[in-house]
C-alpha positions in Angstrom: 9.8 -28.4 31.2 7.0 -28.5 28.3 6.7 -31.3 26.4 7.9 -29.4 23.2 11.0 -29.0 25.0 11.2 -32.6 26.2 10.8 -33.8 23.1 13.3 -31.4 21.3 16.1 -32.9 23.9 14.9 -36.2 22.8 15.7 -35.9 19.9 19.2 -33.9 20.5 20.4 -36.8 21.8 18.5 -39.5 19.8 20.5 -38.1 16.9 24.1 -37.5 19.1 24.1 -41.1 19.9 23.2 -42.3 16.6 25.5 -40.6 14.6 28.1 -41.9 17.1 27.1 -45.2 16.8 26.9 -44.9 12.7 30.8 -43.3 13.0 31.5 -46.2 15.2 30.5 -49.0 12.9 31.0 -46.8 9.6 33.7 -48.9 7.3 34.8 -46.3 4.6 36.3 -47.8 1.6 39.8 -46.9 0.9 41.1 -44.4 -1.5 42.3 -46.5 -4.2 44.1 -44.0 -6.3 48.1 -44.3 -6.6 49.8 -41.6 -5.7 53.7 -41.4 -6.9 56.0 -38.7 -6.4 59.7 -38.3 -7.4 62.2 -37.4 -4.0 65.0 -35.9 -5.7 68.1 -36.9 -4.2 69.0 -33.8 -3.0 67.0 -34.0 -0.3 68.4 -37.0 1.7 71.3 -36.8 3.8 74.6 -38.9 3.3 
């Protein structure tokens, strides 16, 4: 294997792992818009 291909799968995995680890320890905020809908009763059964 050359070293430009070495390197290249260095790097493959250098940024697999750390996008992994940055999804992994990500905390998203939550959505904080209220959402309201009207059922009608129709819909339900008795």
């Amino acid at each position: 294997m050359s070293i430009v291909s070495r390197f290249l799968v260095a790097l493959v995995l250098t940024v697999v792992v750390g996008g992994g680890a940055f999804l992994a320890t990500w905390d998203p905020p939550p959505p904080t818009a209220k959402v309201e809908k009207v059922i009608p009763n129709d819909r339900f059964v008795r």
